[in-house]
FIKOLZA-1660 file (N, C-alpha, C; in steps of 0.1 Angstrom, whole numbers, plus 5000, padded with zeros to 4 digits):
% residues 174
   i   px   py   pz ch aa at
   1 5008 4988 5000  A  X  N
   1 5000 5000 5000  A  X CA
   1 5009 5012 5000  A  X  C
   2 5008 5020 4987  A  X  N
   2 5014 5035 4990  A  X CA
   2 5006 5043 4999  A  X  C
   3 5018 5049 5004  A  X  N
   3 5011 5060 5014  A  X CA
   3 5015 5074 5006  A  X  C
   4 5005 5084 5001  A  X  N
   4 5008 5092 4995  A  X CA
   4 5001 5105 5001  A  X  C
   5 5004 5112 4994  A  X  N
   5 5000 5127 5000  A  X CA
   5 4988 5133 5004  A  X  C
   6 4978 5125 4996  A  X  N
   6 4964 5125 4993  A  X CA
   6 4958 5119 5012  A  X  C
   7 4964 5104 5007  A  X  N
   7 4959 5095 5020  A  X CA
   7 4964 5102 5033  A  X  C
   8 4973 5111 5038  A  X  N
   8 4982 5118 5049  A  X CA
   8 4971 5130 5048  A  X  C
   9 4966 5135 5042  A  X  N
   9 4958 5145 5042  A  X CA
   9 4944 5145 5049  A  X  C
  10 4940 5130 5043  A  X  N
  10 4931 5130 5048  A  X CA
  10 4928 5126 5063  A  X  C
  11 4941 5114 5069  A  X  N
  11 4942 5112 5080  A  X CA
  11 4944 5123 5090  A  X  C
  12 4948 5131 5085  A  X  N
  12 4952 5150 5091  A  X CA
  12 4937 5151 5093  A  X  C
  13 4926 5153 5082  A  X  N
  13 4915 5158 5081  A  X CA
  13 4903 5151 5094  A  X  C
  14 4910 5136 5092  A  X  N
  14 4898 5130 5104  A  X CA
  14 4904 5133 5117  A  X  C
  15 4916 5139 5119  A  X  N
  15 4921 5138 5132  A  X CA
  15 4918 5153 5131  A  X  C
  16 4917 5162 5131  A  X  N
  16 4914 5177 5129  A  X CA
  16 4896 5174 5134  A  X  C
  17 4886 5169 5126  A  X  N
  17 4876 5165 5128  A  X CA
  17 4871 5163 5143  A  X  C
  18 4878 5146 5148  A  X  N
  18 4879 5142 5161  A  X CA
  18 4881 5154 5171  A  X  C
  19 4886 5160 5169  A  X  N
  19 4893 5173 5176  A  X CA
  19 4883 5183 5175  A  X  C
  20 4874 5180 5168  A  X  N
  20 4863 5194 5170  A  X CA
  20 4850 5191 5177  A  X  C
  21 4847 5174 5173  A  X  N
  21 4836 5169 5180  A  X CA
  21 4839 5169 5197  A  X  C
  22 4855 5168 5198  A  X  N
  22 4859 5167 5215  A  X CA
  22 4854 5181 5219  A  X  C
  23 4859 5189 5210  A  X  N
  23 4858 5202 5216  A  X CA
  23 4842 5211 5220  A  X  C
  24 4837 5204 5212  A  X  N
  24 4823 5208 5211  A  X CA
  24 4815 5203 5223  A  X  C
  25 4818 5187 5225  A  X  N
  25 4817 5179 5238  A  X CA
  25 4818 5188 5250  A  X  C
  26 4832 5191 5250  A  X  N
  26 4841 5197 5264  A  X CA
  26 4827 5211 5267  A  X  C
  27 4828 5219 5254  A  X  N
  27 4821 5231 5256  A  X CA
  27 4807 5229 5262  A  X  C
  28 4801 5214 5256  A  X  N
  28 4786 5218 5259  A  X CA
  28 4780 5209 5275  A  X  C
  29 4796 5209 5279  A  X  N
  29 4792 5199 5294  A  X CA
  29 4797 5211 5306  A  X  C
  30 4805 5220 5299  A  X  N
  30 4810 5228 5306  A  X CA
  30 4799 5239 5304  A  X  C
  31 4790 5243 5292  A  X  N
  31 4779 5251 5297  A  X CA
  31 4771 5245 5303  A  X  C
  32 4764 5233 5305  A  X  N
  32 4755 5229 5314  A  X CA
  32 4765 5231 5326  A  X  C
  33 4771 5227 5329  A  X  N
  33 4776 5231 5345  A  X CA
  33 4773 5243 5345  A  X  C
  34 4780 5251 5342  A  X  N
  34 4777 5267 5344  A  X CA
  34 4763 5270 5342  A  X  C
  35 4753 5267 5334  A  X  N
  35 4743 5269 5337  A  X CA
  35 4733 5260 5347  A  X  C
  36 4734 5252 5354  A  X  N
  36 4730 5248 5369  A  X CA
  36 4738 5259 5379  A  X  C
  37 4751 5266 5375  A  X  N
  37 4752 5273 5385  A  X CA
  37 4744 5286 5387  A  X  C
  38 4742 5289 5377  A  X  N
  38 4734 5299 5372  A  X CA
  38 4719 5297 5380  A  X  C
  39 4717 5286 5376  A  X  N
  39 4703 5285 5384  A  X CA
  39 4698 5283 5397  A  X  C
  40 4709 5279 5403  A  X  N
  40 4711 5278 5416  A  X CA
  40 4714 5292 5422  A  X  C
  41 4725 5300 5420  A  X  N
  41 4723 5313 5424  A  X CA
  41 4708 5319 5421  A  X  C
  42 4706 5321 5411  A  X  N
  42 4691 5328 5410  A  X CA
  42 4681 5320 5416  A  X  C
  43 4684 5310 5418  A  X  N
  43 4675 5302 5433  A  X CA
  43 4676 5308 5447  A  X  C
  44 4687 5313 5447  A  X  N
  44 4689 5314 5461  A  X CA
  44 4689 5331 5460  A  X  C
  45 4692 5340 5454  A  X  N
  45 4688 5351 5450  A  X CA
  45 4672 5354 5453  A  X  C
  46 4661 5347 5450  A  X  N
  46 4648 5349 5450  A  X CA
  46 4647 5344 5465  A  X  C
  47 4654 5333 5472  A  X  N
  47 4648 5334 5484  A  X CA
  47 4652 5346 5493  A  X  C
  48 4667 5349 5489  A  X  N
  48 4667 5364 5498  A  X CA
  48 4654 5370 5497  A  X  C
  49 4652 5372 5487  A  X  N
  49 4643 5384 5478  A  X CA
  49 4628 5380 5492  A  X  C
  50 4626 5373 5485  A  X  N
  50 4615 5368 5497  A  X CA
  50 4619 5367 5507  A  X  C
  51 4628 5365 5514  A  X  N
  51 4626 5372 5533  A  X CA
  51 4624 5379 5533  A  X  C
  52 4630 5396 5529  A  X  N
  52 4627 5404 5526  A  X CA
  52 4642 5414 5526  A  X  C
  53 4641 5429 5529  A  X  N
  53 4652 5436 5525  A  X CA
  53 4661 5439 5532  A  X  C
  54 4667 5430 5544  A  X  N
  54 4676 5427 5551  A  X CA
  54 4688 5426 5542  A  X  C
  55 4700 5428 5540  A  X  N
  55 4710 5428 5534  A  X CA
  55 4719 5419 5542  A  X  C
  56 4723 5406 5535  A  X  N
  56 4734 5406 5546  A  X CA
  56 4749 5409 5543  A  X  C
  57 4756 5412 5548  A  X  N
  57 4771 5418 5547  A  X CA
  57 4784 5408 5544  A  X  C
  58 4788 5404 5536  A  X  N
  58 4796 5392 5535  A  X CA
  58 4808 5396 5536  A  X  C
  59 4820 5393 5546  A  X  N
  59 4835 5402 5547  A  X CA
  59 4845 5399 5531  A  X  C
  60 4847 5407 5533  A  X  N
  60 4857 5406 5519  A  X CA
  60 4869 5418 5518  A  X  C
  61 4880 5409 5516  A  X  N
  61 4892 5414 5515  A  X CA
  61 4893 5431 5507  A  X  C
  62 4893 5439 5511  A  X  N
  62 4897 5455 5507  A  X CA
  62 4907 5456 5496  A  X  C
  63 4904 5462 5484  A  X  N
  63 4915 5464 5476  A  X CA
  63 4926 5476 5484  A  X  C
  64 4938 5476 5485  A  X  N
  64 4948 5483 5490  A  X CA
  64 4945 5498 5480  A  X  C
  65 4944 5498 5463  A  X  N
  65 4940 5509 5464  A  X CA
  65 4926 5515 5457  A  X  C
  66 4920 5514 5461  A  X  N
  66 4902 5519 5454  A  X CA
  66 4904 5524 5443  A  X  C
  67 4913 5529 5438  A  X  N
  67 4912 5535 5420  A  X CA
  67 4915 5521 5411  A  X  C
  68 4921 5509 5418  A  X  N
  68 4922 5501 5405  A  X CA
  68 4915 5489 5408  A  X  C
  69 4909 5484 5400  A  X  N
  69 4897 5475 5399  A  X CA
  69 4905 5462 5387  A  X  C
  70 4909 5451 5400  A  X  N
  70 4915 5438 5392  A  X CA
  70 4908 5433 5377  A  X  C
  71 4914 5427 5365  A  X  N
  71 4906 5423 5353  A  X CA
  71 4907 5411 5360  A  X  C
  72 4905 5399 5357  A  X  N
  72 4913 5386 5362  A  X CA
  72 4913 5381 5345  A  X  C
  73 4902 5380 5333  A  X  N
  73 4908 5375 5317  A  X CA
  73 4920 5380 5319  A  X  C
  74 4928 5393 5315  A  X  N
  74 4937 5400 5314  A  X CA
  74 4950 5394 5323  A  X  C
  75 4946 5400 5332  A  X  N
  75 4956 5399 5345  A  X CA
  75 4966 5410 5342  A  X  C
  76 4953 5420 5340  A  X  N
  76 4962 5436 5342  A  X CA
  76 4952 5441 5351  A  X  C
  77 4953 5456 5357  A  X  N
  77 4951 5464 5363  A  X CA
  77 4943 5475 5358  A  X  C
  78 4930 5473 5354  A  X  N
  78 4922 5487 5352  A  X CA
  78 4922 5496 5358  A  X  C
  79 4924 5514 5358  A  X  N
  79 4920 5520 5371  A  X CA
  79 4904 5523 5371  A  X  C
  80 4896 5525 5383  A  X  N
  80 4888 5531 5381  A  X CA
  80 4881 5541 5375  A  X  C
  81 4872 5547 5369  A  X  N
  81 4868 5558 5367  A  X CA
  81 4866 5569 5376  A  X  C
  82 4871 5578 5377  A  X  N
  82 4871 5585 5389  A  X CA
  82 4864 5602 5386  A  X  C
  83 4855 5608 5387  A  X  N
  83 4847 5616 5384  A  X CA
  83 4849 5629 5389  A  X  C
  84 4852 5639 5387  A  X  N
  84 4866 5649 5393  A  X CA
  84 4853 5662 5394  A  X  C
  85 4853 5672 5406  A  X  N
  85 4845 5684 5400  A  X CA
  85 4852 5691 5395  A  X  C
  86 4852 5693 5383  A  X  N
  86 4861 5702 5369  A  X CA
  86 4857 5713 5376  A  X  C
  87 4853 5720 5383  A  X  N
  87 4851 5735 5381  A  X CA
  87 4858 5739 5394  A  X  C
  88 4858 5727 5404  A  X  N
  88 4869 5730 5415  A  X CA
  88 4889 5728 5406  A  X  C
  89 4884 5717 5403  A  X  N
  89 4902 5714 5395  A  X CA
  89 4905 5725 5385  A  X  C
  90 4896 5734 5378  A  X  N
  90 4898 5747 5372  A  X CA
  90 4906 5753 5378  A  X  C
  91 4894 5757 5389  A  X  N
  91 4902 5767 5400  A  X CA
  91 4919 5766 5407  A  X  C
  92 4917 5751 5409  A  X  N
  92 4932 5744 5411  A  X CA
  92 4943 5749 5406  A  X  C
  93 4939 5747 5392  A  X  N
  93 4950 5746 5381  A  X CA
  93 4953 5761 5379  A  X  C
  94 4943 5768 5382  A  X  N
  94 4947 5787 5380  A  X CA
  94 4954 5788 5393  A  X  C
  95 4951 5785 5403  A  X  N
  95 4961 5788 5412  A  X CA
  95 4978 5784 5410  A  X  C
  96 4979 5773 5408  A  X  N
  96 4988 5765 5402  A  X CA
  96 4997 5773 5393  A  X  C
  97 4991 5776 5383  A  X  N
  97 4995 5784 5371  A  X CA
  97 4998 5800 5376  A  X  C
  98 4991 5805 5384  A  X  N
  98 4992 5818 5392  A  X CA
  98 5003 5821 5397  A  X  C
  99 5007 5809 5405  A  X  N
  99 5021 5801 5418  A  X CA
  99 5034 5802 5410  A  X  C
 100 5028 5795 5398  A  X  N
 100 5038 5795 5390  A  X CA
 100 5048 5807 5381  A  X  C
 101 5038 5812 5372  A  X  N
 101 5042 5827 5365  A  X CA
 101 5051 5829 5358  A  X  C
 102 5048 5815 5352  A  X  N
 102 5053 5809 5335  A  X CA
 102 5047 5799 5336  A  X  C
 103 5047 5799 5321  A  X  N
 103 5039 5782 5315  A  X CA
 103 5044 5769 5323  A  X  C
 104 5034 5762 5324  A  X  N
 104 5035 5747 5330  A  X CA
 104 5031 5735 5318  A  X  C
 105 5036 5724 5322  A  X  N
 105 5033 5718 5316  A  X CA
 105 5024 5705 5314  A  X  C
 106 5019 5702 5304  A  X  N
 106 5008 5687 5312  A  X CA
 106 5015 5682 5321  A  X  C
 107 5030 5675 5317  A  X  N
 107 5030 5667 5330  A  X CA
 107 5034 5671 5344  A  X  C
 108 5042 5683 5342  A  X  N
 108 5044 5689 5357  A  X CA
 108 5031 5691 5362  A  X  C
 109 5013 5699 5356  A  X  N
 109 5007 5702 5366  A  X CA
 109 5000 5689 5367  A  X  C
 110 4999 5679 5362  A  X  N
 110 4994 5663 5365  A  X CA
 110 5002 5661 5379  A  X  C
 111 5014 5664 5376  A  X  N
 111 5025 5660 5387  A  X CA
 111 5019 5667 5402  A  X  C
 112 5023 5680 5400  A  X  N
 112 5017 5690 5409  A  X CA
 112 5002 5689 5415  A  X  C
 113 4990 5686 5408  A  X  N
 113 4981 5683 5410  A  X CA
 113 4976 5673 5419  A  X  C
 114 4986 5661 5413  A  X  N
 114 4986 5647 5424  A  X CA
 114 4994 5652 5438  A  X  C
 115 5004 5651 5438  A  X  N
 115 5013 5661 5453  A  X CA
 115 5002 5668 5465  A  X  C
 116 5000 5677 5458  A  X  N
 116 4992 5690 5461  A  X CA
 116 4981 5689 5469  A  X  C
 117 4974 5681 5455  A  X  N
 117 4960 5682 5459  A  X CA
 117 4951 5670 5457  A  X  C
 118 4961 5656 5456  A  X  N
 118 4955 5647 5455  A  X CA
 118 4949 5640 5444  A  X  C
 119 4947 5645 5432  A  X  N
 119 4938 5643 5423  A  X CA
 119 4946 5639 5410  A  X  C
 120 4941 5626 5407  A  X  N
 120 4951 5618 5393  A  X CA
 120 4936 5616 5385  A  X  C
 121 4943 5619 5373  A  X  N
 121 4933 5612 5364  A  X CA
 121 4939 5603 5353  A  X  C
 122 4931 5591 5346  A  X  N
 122 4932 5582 5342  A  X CA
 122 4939 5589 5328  A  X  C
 123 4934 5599 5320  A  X  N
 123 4938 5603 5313  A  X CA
 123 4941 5616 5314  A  X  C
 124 4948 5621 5319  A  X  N
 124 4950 5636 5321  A  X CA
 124 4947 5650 5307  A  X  C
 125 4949 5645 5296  A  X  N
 125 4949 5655 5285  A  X CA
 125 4936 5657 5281  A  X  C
 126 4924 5650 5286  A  X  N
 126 4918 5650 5283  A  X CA
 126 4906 5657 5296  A  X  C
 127 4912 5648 5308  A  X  N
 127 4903 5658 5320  A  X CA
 127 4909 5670 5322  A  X  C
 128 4923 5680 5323  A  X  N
 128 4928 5686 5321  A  X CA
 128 4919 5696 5309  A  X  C
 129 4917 5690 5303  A  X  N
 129 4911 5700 5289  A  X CA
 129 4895 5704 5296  A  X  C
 130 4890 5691 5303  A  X  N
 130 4875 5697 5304  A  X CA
 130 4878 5707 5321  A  X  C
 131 4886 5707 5324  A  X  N
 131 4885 5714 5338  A  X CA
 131 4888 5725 5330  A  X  C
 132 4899 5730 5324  A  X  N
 132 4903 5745 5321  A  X CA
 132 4890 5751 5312  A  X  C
 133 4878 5741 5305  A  X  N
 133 4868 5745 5300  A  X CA
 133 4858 5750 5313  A  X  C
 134 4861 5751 5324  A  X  N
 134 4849 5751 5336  A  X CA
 134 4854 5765 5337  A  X  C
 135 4864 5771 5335  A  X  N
 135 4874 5784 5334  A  X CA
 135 4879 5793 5331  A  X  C
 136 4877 5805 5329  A  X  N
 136 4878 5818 5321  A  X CA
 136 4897 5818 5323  A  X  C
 137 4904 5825 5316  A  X  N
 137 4912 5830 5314  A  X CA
 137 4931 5816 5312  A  X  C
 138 4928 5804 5308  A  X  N
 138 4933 5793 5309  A  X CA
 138 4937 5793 5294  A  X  C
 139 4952 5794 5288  A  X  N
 139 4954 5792 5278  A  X CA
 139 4964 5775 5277  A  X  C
 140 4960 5772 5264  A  X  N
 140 4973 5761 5263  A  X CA
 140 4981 5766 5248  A  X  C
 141 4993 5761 5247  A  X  N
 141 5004 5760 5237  A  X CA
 141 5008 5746 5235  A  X  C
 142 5013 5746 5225  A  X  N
 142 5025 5738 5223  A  X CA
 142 5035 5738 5219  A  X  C
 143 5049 5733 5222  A  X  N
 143 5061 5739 5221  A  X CA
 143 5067 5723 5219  A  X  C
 144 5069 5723 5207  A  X  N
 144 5073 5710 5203  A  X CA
 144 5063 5696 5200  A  X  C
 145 5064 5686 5210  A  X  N
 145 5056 5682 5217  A  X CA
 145 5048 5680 5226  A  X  C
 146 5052 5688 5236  A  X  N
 146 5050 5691 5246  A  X CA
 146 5037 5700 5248  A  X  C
 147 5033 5701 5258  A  X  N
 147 5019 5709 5255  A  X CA
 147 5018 5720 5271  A  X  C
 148 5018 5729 5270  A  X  N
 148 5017 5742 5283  A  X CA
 148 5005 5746 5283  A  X  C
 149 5003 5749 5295  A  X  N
 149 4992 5759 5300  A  X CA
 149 4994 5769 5312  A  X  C
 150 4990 5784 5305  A  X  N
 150 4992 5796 5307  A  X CA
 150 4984 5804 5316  A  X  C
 151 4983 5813 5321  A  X  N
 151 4974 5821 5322  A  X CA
 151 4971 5831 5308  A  X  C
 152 4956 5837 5305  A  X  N
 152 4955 5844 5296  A  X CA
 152 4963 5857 5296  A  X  C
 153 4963 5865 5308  A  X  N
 153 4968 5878 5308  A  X CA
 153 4987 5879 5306  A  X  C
 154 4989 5869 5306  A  X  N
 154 5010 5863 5300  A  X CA
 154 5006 5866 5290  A  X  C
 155 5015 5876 5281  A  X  N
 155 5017 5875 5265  A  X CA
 155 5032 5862 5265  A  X  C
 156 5029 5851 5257  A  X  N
 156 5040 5842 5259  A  X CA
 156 5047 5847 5251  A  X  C
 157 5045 5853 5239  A  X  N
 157 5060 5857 5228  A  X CA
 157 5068 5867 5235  A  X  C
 158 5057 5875 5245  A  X  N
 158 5072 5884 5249  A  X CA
 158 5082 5880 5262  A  X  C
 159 5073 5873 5269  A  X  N
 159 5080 5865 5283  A  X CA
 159 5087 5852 5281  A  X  C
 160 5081 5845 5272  A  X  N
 160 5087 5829 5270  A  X CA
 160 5084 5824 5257  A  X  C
 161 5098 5832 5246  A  X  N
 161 5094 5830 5233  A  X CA
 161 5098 5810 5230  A  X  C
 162 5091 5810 5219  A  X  N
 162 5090 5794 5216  A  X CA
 162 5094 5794 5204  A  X  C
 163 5106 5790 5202  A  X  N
 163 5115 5787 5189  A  X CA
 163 5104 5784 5181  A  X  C
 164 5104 5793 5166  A  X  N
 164 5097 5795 5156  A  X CA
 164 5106 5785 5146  A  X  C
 165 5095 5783 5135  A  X  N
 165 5104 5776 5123  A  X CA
 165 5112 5787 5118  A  X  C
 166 5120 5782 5109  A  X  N
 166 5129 5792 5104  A  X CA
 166 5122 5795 5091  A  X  C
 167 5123 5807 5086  A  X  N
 167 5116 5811 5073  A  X CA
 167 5125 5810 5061  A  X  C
 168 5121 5806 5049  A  X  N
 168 5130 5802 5037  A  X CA
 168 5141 5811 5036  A  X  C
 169 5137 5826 5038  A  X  N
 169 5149 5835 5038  A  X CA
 169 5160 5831 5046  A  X  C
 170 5155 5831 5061  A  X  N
 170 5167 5823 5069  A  X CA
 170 5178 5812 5068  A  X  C
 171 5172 5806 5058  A  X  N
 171 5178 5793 5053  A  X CA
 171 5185 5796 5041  A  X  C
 172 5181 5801 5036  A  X  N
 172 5189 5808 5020  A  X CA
 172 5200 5814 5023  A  X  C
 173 5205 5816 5036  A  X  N
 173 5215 5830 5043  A  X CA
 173 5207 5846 5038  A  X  C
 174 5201 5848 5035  A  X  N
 174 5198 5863 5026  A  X CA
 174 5193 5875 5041  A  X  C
% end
């Protein structure tokens, strides 16, 4: 009997096969389990419900820190959403910026902010942007990459000029 390429293929094919009917097996013994668990909490769910609205208190271990909330799929670290009054962190940030009397920058007042006054946010460029919107007189630039925020009454070109491109003339020597 040759054994040729054809016949290896197809022995591939039934063992590929075998391998899906297992797996379909595995999956639909493991959803019945899960779902008797399922019904059994929602069994015992409704009898609470029926005693009535006594709560009871079950002890459980304290996250060390309340802003991050474990994934366990992952096995990373989400932080919380954390909900800030922008119109108080406005005010923050003008003082900050007042204190200061030159441009700051995202990350120094993120930096400053946390220190100070306690307050981190998940994304800063973005809550940063809605607090200085809660705020009259809050400018931002950019200087490179980098990104500053001002007070409005600072003229920055005359206090803290920001390297301009060079103009074609400049480059020509003329």
């Amino acid at each position: 009997m040759n054994f040729t390429e054809r016949h290896a293929l197809e022995v591939t094919l039934k063992s590929l096969l075998e391998q899906r009917v297992d797996l379909r097996r595995q999956y639909v013994e493991q959803d019945k389990a899960i779902g008797l668990e399922i019904k059994e909490l929602l069994k015992r769910i409704r009898e609470l419900d029926e005693k009535g609205p006594a709560p009871e208190e079950i002890p459980h271990e304290p996250n060390t820190n309340p802003s991050e909330v474990p994934q366990q799929e992952s096995g990373r670290i989400r932080r919380q959403h954390i909900r800030h009054p922008y119109q108080e962190v406005g005010q923050k940030i003008m003082a900050i910026l007042a204190e200061s009397q030159q441009p700051v920058s995202l990350q120094d007042l993120t930096r400053r902010l946390k220190h100070s006054h306690g307050i981190e946010f998940t994304n800063p460029y973005i809550s940063i942007h809605k607090a200085i919107n809660h705020v009259q007189g809050i400018t931002s630039f950019k200087d490179g990459r980098k990104l500053f925020f001002e007070l409005e009454n600072r003229n920055r070109n005359e206090q803290h000029p920001v390297e301009e491109d060079k103009s074609d003339e400049e480059m020509d020597g003329n």
